[in-house]
C-alpha positions in Angstrom: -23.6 68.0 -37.3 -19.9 68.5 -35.4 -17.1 69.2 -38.4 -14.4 66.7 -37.0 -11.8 66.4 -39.9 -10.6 62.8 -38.2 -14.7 61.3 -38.2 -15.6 63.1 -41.8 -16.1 59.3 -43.3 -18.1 57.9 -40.2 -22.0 58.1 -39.5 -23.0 61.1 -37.6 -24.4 58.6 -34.9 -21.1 56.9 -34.5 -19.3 60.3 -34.1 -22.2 61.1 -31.5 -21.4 57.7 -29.7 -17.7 58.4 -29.6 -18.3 62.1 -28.1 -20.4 60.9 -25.4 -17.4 59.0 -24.2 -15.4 62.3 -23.8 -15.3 64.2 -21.1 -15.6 67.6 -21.5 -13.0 70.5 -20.1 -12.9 74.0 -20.3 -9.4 76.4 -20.2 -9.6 79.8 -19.8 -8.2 82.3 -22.4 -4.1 82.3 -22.4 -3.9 79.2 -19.8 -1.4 76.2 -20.9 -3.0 73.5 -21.9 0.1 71.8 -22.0 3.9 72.2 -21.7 6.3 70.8 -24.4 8.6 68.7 -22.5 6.0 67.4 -20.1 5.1 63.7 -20.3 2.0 62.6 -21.7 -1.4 62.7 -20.2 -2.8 60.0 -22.2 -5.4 62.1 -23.4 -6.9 63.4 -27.1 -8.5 67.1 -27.6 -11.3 67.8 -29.5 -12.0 71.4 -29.5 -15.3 71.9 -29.0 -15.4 75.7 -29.3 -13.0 79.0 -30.0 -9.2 78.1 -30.9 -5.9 77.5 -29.5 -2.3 78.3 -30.3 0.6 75.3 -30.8 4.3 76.8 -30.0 7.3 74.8 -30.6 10.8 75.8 -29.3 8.4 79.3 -28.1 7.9 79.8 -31.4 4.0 79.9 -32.7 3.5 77.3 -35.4 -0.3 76.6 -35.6 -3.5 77.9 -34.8 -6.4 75.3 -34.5 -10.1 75.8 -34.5 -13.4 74.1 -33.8 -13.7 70.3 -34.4 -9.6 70.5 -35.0 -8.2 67.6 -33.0 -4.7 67.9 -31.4 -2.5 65.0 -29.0 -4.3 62.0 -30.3 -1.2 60.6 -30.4 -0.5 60.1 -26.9 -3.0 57.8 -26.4 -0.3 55.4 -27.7 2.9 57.3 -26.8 4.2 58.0 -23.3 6.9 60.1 -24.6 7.4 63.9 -23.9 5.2 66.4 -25.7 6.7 68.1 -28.9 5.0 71.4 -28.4 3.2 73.6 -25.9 -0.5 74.3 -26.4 -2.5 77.3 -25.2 -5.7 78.5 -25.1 -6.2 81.5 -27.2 -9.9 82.3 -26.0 -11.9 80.2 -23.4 -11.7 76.7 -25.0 -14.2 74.1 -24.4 -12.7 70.5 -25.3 -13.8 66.7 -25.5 -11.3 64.8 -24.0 -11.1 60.9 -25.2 -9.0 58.9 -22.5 -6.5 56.3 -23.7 -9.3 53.9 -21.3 -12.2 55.0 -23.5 -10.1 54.4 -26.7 -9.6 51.3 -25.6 -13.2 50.4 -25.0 -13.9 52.5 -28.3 -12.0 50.2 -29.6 -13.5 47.1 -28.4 -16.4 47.2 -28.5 -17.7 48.9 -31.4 -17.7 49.2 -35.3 -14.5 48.9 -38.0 -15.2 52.1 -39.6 -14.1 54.2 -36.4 -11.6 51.8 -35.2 -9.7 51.7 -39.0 -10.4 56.2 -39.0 -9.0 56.5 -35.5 -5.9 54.1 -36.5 -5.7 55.7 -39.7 -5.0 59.1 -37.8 -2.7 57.8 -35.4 -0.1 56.3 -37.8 -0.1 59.2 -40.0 0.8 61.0 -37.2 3.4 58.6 -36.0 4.9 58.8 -39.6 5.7 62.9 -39.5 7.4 62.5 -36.3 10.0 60.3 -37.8 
């Protein structure tokens, strides 16, 4: 069963359902996953495997691991990133599209529309 902090209160079928409208991408050890600065790609990461490294200002603030989740909120937010991402190892990732969000979203149950919500506005609510 996949460890996602953001899906701990939802059915391990619904999880399932959500990941199989991710796409999945893989970056090679030490490649930039993204620049700070750069505008958004309307995209969420879920690491699937290994870790990566979050700078801000060049300066190394976080390491995430498996089932961490990181940019979820620019599938809301066209603004410019806050911090550059890279892969520390070769990273596999799910990638949710703002699109598949949307039909996420749409067309199935509460319980992951309110967790996936949920997770957004707290994140909306540090960057203030």
């Amino acid at each position: 069963m996949q460890n996602i902090k953001i899906f701990r209160w939802i059915e391990q079928e619904d999880v399932n359902y959500i990941l199989s409208k991710c796409n999945i991408e893989i970056f090679w050890a030490w490649r930039e996953i993204m620049s700070q600065w750069e505008e958004s790609n309307w995209k969420w990461y879920i690491i699937k495997s290994w870790e990566v490294e979050i700078f801000v200002d060049n300066k190394e603030r976080k390491t995430l691991w498996e089932w961490d989740v990181f940019w979820e909120i620019a599938l809301l937010n066209d603004g410019e990133r806050t911090a550059t991402v890279i892969a520390k190892t070769e990273v596999e990732t799910y990638i949710l599209t703002q699109d598949s969000l949307i039909e996420i979203i749409n067309n199935y149950s509460n319980a992951i529309n309110k967790q996936i919500m949920q997770r957004i506005e707290e994140n909306l609510d540090l960057e203030d």
